[in-house]
N, C-alpha and C positions, 0 to 999 in steps of 0.2 A: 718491447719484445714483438717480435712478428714472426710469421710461419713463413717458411722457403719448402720448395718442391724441387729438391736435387735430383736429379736422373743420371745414370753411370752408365757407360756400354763401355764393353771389353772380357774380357776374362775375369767374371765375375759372379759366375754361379757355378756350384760342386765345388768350391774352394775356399770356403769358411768366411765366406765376405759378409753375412748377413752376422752372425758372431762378433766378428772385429769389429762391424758398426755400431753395434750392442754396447758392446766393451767400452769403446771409445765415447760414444754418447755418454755411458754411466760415468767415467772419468770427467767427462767438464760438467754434467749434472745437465746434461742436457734434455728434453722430451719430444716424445716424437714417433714417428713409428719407420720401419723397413720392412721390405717386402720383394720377390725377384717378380718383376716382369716380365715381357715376351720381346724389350730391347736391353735390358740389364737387370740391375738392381735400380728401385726407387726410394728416397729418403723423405718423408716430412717430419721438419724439423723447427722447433720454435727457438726463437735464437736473438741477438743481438745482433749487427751486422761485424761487431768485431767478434763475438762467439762465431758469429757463423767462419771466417777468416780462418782462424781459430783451427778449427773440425775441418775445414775443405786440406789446408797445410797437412794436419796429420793424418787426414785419411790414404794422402797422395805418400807419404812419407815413411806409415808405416803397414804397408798392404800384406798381405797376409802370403807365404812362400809362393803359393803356385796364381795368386793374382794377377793382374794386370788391368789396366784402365787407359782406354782410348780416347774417351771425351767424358766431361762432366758439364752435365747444364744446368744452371740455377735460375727459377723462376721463385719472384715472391708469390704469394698466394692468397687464399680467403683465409684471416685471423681465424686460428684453432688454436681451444686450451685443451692441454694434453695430463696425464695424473701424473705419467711417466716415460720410458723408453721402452716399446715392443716390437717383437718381432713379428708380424702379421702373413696371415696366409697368403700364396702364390695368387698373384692373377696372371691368366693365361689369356686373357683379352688382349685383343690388338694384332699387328703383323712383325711375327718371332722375328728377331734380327741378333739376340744375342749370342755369343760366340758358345759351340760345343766343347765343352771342355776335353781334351785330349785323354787318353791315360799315360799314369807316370807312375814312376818307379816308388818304393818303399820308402817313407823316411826314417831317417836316425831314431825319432822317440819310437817308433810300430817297431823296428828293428832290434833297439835294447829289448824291448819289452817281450820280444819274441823267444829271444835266450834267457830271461828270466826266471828262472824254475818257479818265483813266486807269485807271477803273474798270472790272472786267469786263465791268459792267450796264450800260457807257456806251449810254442811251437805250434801255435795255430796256422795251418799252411793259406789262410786267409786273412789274417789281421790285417785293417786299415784304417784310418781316422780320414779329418777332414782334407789332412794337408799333401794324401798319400793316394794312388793306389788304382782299380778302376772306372772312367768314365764312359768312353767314346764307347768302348765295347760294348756295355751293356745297355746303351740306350733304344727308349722306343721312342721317344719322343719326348720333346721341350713343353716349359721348363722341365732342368734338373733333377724332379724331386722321384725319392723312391718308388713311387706308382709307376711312376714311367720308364721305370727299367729292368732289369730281369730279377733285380734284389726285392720285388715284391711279391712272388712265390714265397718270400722264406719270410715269418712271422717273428717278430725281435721277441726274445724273451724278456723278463723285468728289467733285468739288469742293463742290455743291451739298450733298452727302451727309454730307461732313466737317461744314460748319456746321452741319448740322442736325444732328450726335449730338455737339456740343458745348456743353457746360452753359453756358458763358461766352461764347458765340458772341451776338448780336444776332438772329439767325436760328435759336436751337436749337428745334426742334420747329415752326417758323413754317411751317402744313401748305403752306400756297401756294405754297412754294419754288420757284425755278426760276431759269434762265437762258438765255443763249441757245442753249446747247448743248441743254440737256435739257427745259426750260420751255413752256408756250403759246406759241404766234405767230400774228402776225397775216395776213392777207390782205385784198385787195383788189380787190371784182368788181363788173363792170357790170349789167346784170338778164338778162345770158342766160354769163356765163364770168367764172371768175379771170382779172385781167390778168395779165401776166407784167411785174413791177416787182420788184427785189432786198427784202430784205427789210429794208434798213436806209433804201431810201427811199421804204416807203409810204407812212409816216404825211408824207413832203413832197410826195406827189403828191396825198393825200387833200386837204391843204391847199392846194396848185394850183388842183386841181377846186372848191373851195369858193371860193377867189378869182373865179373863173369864174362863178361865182353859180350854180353846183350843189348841187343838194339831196341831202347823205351821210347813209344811215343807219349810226348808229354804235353798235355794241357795246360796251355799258359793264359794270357790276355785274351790277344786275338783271333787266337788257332791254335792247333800241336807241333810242338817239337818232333824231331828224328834226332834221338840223343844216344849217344855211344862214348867208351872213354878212349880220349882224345889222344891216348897217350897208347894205346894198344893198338898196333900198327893192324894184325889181323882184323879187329872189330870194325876200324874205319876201312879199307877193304873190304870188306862185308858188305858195309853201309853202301860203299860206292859199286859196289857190282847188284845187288839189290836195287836199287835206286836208278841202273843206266845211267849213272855220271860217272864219266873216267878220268877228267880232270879238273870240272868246276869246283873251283876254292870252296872248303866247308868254312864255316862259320864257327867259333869255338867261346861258350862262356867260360867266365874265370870267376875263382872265388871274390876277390878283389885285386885292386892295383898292383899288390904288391906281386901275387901271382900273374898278374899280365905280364910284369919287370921282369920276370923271371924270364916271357917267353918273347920279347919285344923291347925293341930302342922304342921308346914313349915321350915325344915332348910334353912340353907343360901345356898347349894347349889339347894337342889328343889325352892328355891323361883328365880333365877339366869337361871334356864329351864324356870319355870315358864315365868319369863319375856323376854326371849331369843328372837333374830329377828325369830328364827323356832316357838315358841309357841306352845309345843308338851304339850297333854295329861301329867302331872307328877300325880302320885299313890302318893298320902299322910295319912297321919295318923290324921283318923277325931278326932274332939274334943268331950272330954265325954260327952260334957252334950246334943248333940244329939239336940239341942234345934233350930239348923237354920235349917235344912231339914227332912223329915219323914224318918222312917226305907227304908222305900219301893226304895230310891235312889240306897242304894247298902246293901241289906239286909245280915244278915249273918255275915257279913265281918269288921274289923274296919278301912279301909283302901277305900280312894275315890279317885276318879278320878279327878282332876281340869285343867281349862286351860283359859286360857286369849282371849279378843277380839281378832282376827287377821287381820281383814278385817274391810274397815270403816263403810259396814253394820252393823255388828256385834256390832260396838262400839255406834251408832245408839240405834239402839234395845234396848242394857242394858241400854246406858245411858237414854232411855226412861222410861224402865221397872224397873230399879232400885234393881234386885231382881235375884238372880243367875235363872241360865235356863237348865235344862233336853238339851243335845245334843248330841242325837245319831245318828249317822251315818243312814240316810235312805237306807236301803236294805232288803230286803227278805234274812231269812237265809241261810246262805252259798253263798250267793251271792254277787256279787260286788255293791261297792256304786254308787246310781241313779245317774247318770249324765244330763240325758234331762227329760222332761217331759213324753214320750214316755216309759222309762224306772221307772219311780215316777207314773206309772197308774196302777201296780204292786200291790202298797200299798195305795191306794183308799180309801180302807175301816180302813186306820189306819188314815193319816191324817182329819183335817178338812178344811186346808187356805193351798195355799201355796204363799209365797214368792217368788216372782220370778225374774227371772233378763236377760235381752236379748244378753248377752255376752259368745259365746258359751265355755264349756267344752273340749278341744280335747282332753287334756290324763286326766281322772278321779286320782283322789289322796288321801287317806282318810287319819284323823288325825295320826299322830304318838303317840306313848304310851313311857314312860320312867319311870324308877324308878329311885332311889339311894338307893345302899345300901354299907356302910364302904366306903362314899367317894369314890363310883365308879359309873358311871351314867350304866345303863344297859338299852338296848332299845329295848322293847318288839313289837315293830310296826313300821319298819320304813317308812315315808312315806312323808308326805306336811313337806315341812321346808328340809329335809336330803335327797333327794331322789330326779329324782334319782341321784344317788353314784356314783363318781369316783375315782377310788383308784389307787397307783401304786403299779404292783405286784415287786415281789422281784426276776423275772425273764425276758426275755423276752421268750413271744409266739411264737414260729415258725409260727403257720397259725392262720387264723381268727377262732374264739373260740364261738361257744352260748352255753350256759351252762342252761339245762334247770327248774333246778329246784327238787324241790319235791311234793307231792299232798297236803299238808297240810300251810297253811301261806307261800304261794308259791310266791317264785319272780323269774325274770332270768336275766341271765347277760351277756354280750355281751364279747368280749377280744378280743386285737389287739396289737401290738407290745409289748410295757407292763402296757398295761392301762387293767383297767375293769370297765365296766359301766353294777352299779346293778338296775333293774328297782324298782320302789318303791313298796309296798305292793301288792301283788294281792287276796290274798286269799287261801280259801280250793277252790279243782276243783273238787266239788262233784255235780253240776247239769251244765246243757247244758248253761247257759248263763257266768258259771262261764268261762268252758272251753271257750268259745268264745271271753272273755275279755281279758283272759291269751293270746290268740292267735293276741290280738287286740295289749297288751302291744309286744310283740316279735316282731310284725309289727311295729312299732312305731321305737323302738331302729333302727328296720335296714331301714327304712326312712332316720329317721333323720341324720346317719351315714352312709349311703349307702353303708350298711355292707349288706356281702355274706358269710356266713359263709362255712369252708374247714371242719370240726370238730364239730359234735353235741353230749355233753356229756350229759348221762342221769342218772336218779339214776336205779339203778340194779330190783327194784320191775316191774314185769311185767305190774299188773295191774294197773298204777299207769297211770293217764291220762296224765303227764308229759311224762311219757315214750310211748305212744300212740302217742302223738302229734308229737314226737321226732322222729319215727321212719317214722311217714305220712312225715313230713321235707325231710325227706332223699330219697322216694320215688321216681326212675326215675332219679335219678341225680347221675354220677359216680363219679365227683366231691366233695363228702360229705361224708366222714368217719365217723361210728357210735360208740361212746364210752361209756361203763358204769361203773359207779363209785359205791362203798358201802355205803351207805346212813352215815354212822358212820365214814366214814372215811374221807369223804366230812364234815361231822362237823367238824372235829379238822383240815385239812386243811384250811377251811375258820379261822379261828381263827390265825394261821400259817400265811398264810397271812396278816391278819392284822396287827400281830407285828411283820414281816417280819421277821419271821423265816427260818434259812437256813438249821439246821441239825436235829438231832433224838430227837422229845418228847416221853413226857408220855401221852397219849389221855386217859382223862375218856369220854367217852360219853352215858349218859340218859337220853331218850325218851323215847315216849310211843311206836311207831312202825317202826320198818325199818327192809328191807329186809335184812337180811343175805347170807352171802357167801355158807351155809349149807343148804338154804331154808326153813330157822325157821326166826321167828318173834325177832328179836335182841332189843337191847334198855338199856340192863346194862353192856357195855361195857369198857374193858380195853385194850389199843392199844399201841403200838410203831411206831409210826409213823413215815416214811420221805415223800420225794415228788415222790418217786419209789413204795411207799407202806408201807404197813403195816404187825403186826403179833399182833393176837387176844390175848394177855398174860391170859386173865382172864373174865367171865362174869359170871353173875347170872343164877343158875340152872333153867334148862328150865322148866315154867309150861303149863298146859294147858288153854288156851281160851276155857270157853265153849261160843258157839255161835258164835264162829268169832268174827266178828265185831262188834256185838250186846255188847262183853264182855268189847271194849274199851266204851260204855255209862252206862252199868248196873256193877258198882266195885264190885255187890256182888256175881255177877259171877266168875270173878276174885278169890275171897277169898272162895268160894265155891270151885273151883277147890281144891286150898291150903290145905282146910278142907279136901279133898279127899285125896287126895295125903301123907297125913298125919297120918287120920283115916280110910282110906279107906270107906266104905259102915256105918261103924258107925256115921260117921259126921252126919249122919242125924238127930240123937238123941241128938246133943249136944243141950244143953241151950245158946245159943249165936245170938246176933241179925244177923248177915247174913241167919244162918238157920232156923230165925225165919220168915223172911222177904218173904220164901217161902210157896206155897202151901205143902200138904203132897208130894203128886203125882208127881207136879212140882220134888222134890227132887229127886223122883226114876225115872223119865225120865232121868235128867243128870248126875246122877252118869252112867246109863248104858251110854250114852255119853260121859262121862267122860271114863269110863273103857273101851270105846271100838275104841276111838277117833275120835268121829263120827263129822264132824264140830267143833273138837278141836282142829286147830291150836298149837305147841310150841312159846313158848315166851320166850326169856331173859329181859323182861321190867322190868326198874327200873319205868317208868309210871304207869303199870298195878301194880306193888307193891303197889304204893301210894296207887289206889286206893282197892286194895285189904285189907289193913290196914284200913281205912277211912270205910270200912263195916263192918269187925269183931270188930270194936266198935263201930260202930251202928252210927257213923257219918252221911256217907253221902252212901246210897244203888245202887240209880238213880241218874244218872248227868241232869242237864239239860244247860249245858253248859260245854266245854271243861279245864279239869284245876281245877275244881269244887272244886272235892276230896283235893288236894293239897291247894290249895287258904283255905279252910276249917281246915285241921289240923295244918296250919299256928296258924290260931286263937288260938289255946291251948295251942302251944308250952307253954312252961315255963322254961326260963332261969336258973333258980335256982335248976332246977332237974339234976342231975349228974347219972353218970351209963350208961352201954352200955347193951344190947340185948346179948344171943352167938348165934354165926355162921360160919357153916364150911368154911374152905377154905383148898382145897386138888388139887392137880394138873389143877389149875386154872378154879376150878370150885366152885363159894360162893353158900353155902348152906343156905335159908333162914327159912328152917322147923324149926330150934331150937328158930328162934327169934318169929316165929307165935304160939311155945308154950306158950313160956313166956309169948307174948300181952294177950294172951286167960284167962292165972290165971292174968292177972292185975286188981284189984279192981277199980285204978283212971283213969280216961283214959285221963286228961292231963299227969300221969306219963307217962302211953303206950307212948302218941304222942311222949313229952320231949325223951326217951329213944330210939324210932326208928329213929327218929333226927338226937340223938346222935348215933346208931348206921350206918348211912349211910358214915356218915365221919370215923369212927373208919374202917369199909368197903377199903375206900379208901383210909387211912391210911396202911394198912395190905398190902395190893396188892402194894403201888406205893414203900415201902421197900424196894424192892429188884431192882427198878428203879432209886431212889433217885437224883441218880449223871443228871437223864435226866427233862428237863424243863416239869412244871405237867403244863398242858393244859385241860383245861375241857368247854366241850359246851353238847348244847342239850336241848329240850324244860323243863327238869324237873329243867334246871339250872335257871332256872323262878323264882324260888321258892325262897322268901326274907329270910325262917328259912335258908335251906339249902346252900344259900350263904353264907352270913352271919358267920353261926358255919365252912365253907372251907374258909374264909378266915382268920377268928379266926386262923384254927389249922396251913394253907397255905398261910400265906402274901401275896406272890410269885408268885402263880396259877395263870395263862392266862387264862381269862377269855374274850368272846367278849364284845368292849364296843362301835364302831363304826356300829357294825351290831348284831340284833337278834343272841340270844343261841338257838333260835326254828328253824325252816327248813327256817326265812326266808333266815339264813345264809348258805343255803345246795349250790346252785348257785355259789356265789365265792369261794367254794371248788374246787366244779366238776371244775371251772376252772382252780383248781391248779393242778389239772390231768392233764391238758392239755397239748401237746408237748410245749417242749421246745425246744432256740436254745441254 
C-alpha cells in the first residue's frame, strides 16, 4: 500500500466534484482525504498501484453533470495511514488558477421537485442543488465556498444545513442553498413601493400584470429582464417605443421546446443549445405563418431569437403565464445590464413592476447569443452559461498577461503560465457607466486571482477607451510593460488559439473598424500570420468616411462616398436611392467634403461595404442598430442566383468600383444582393491562391453573417472559423494575449 498525491485542474469546484470523490473512494474502500485548492481539487490517497488505476479510470469516466477535468497529476508521496475517506477544509494557499465556474440552468431533479406539491421547495423561486444553478454571479472570490459569495448573508436553517454537510446529500456543499425558511425571496414593486402580495403568490400576480400587457422587470442571474407578453402586439410596442428601439430584434423566452416548435423551424442541433445546461439565446428560422407572435417581435427579419427557462423563477412565471415572453436585457443603450435596483432607476419610465429578488448580483452576466450554421455552432455573445472562459493557450506566458480588449462587444482576459481566463460579455465602452463596468470586470478577474499583471496589451487605436484605460493601468508603475496589438491581427490570433495553432495561416479578417498599422480605418483584410506577426498580403481599396463616425450608422454615406469616387461631382445627378435619400444642398456640402477630406477618414471595411451596398439599393439608408445593413440583405439572398460581380485585384489592392457599377444597372435587387454574396467569397477565393498550401482562418464581426458563412464554407469546408469564442471584438482579448511573451 502506498499514499499518491493526485491534483485535478479543470472545472471542478461548485459542481459536486469533492462528493463524487467521497462516493467513489467509499465504493473501492479506499482512504484518504480531498479538499479544493487554489489550482483545483487535491486527492491523498492510500492505494495499490492497480487500486490507484482503478479510481483515476472511474474518476475520469464518471464526472459529475457540470464537471470537467483538464489535467490530472500523480505524485507518490510520504506513507500516510488514513482511518478512512474525508472530505477536508478548503486551502486557499498558493496562486488561484482554478477555473470559475460558470452559471447554468436548473436541472431535471431541482425542476421535478419544484412542481411537487410535497416537496418542501414546492415552487421555491430559488431551489438548487450541487448540479444546478448560480455561480459566476454571485462570487467574491475563490475558492468556491459560501463565504465567498453573496449566499453568505443568508444563514441555512437545520434542515438546509443538514444537506449541505452531507456527503451523499445532492446538495452537499451546493453554496446557493436555501429555502423557504432561511433562503432569498422574492418581492414585488410598483416604481415608487413594495406591494403587499403573500409571498407564494407573487410570481401569479407578476404574471396577471403581464397578461395585462404590463411591462415587468425581472431579476434573473446576471441582471433584469424587460419582460412583456410576446404575443400582444400593443405591449411589445410599448416596450419598443419606451425603450427607443424601433427595430432591434427582441429576444423571446419559451416555456420549453415544444413551445419554441410552435414558433420556429428548429434543427436538432439548435434544439440541443436550446436545451443545454448553458440555455443561451439560439437565432432560429420563424415559421411562415407568423400566426404565434406579431411582426413587431423582430420586424424585418425571418430569423428570432429563442431561449428556454433557466432559473426556477423563470419556470414559475411561464408555467403560470403559459404564453412565450419579450425578454430583453434591462439596459439603457450602450450600456451594461442593470444589476441592482439603483442601477434599473435608469429605466423608470420603461418598466411598470418589477420583480425582484434579495440575492445580491456581484458580477453582472447577460444572456449569451448562438447560432448554427453547416453544423457549426457560432457564438455571437458569450456570456451566462460559457463565461467566464478558461482556455489553454498553446504556449506558455513568461509573465502575467491582461489583455484588454477592444471598444466595441468588449471583454478582457487575464493570462498566466498557460491558461487564459476571458471575462464574459461586457459591451461597447461608449458612455461613462459603460467604461466603469469594464473597469469593474478587470477588477473582478484580479480579485478573484489575485493577479498583478507584468504585461498590459492593448489594441493599437488611440482613442479607443480600452486603450485609455490600459494606459491609466500602467500609470506610476515601472513594473508594467505596455503593448499594442493590430486590431486584425488580434482577430485571427485569437482564432489560432483556439485550434491551437502553431505555424503560418492565411487570416481573412472583416469588420467594420479597426485601427491600422498606416493610420487608416482597416476592416477587409488579408494576412499571413504567426505568433511573431504578420504581413498585410491584400486589402480592399481605401474609401472615404464621410462624417466619421456618423458614416458607421448612416450606410448611405458610405455609398455616397463610392458614388464619388466613381463619378466624381456627377453622382449627384444620378437616379439612385442613396442620392435620392439626400437633400439638394446636403449633396454639395459633402462632395466638397468628399473632395477635400474634410472629416473623411480612409477605410478598408468589408463592414462599411455591406452597408454601402444595402443603400445603393435602397435597402437599408439609416441603421438603427448595429449589423442592421447586413442582418437585412441576408433576407434576399437567394440561393439559386449564380454569377459573380468584376473586381480588380492588382498588387494586393481589391478594387470594388467595377462591382458598384454593375449593382447600379441591376434591375432586381435580390439578384444585386445574391451576386455581391457571391462576389465576396469569389474575393477570397482570388487572394487566398496564391496561399493555398497555408491554413484559411477567417474572424471578424462581418463573419456574423449567416449568408456569408454559409457560401465560405460551401466554397471552404476547412476554414477556421471561431466557434468557442465571438468572430466580433468579443474575441480581440484572447488574441492580444497571443502577443504576449512567451517562454
Amino acid at each position: 500500500m502506498q499514499t499518491y498525491k493526485i491534483e485535478i485542474e479543470g472545472t471542478v469546484q461548485g459542481v459536486g466534484f469533492r462528493p463524487f470523490v467521497y462516493k467513489l473512494a467509499t465504493q473501492y474502500a479506499l482512504k484518504g482525504t480531498v479538499l479544493n485548492g487554489t489550482k483545483g481539487v487535491e486527492i491523498t490517497l492510500e492505494a495499490t498501484s492497480a487500486q490507484l488505476e482503478i479510481f483515476l479510470q472511474a474518476l475520469q469516466k464518471e464526472l459529475p453533470p457540470l464537471a470537467s477535468i483538464d489535467t490530472i497529476t500523480v505524485k507518490q508521496t510520504e506513507d500516510h495511514s488514513f482511518d478512512g475517506f474525508t472530505i477536508i477544509s478548503t486551502d486557499d494557499e498558493g496562486e488561484k488558477t482554478v477555473r470559475i465556474p460558470p452559471d447554468v440552468s436548473i436541472c431535471q431533479a431541482c425542476e421535478e421537485e419544484l412542481f411537487d406539491p410535497s416537496n418542501r421547495r414546492y415552487g421555491y423561486p430559488f431551489i438548487t442543488c450541487t448540479h444546478c444553478g448560480v455561480r459566476y454571479s454571485i462570487i467574491y472570490d475563490l475558492p468556491y465556498d459560501r463565504k465567498n459569495t453573496s449566499m453568505k448573508f443568508f444563514e441555512m436553517c437545520e434542515v438546509c444545513e443538514a444537506e449541505y454537510t452531507n456527503p451523499l446529500d445532492r446538495r452537499y456543499h451546493a453554496q446557493p442553498i436555501g429555502c423557504w425558511e432561511c433562503g432569498p425571496s422574492l418581492s414585488l414593486r410598483d416604481k415608487s413601493e413594495e406591494l403587499r402580495v403573500k409571498s407564494d403568490a407573487l410570481v401569479d400576480t407578476a404574471a396577471q400584470l403581464l397578461s395585462e400587457g404590463k411591462i415587468v422587470a425581472v431579476k434573473g442571474v446576471g441582471g433584469y429582464h424587460l419582460m412583456c407578453d410576446a404575443t400582444n402586439e400593443a405591449a411589445v410596442q410599448m416596450l419598443r417605443d419606451r425603450k427607443h428601439r424601433p427595430t432591434k430584434p427582441f429576444a423571446v423566452m419559451v416555456r420549453d421546446i415544444k413551445m419554441a416548435g410552435e414558433l420556429a423551424v428548429i434543427s436538432q442541433m439548435e434544439e440541443e443549445l436550446l436545451v443545454s445546461k448553458e440555455r443561451p439565446i439560439v437565432l432560429v428560422r420563424k415559421k411562415g405563418n407568423h400566426e404565434g407572435l406579431p411582426l413587431q417581435v423582430a420586424p424585418n427579419i425571418s430569423r428570432i431569437g429563442l431561449f428556454l427557462p433557466y432559473t426556477p423563477l423563470h419556470l414559475l412565471l411561464l408555467e403560470r403565464f403559459k404564453r412565450p415572453l419579450v425578454a430583453t436585457s434591462a439596459n439603457v443603450t450602450d450600456e451594461p445590464i442593470c444589476t441592482n435596483r439603483d442601477s434599473l432607476e435608469k429605466l423608470k419610465d420603461v418598466y411598470d413592476y418589477i420583480l425582484d429578488h434579495n440575492r445580491c448580483i456581484v458580477n453582472g452576466c447577460d444572456d449569451s447569443v448562438l447560432m448554427v450554421v453547416k453544423q457549426q455552432q457560432i457564438i455571437l455573445r458569450r456570456a451566462r452559461g460559457y463565461a467566464p472562459a478558461s482556455i489553454t493557450l498553446p504556449f506558455r506566458l513568461k509573465n502575467h498577461t491582461l489583455a484588454m480588449g477592444a471598444n466595441q462587444k468588449s471583454t478582457v482576459a487575464i493570462g498566466f503560465e498557460d491558461k487564459a481566463i476571458l471575462s464574459p460579455h461586457i459591451g461597447d465602452l461608449d458612455s461613462i457607466g459603460s467604461v466603469e463596468y469594464y473597469k469593474k470586470n478587470i477588477e473582478t478577474l484580479e480579485r478573484i486571482y489575485d493577479f498583478k499583471p507584468q504585461i498590459i496589451i492593448h489594441d493599437k487605436h488611440p482613442n479607443y477607451e480600452s486603450t485609455k484605460v490600459a494606459k491609466t493601468l500602467a500609470v506610476g508603475s515601472e513594473q508594467i510593460a505596455v503593448k499594442e496589438v493590430q486590431h486584425h491581427y488580434a482577430h485571427i490570433l485569437g482564432v489560432m488559439a483556439e485550434k491551437q495553432l502553431r505555424g503560418k495561416v492565411f487570416g481573412v479578417a472583416f469588420d467594420g473598424t479597426g485601427y491600422g498599422d498606416d493610420g487608416n480605418l482597416w476592416g477587409g483584410e488579408f494576412m499571413v500570420c504567426d505568433y511573431e506577426g504578420f504581413e498585410r498580403v491584400a486589402h480592399l481599396n481605401y474609401f472615404k468616411l464621410l462624417g466619421g463616425a456618423k458614416a458607421i450608422r448612416e450606410p448611405r454615406r458610405v455609398a455616397l462616398s463610392l458614388l464619388f469616387e466613381e463619378y466624381g461631382k456627377e453622382a449627384v445627378n444620378l437616379d439612385n436611392p442613396t442620392v435620392i435619400s439626400f437633400g439638394r444642398s446636403e449633396l454639395q456640402t459633402y462632395y466638397v467634403a468628399w473632395e477635400k477630406g474634410l472629416n473623411a477618414p480612409l477605410s478598408s471595411s468589408m463592414g462599411r461595404l455591406f452597408d454601402a451596398v444595402a443603400s445603393l439599393l435602397g435597402v437599408c439608408h439609416i441603421m438603427s442598430f448595429e449589423g442592421e445593413s447586413g442582418m437585412l440583405l441576408e433576407e434576399l439572398y437567394d440561393s439559386s442566383i449564380s454569377g459573380v460581380y468584376t473586381f480588380g485585384y492588382e498588387k494586393g489592392r481589391i478594387d470594388v468600383l467595377p462591382m458598384i457599377r454593375e449593382i447600379l444597372k441591376e434591375e432586381n435587387t435580390a439578384v444585386a444582393v445574391s451576386r455581391f454574396f457571391n462576389t465576396l467569397i469569389e474575393m477570397i477565393t482570388v487572394v487566398y491562391e496564391g496561399y493555398h498550401d497555408l491554413p484559411l482562418v477567417c474572424s471578424g464581426g462581418v463573419f456574423q453573417n449567416r449568408v456569408l458563412l454559409k457560401l465560405l464554407l460551401n466554397r471552404f469546408p476547412n476554414a477556421l472559423l471561431p466557434n468557442a469564442f465571438p468572430p466580433n471584438d468579443g474575441g480581440i482579448a484572447l488574441g492580444q494575449l497571443m502577443a504576449g511573451s512567451r517562454t
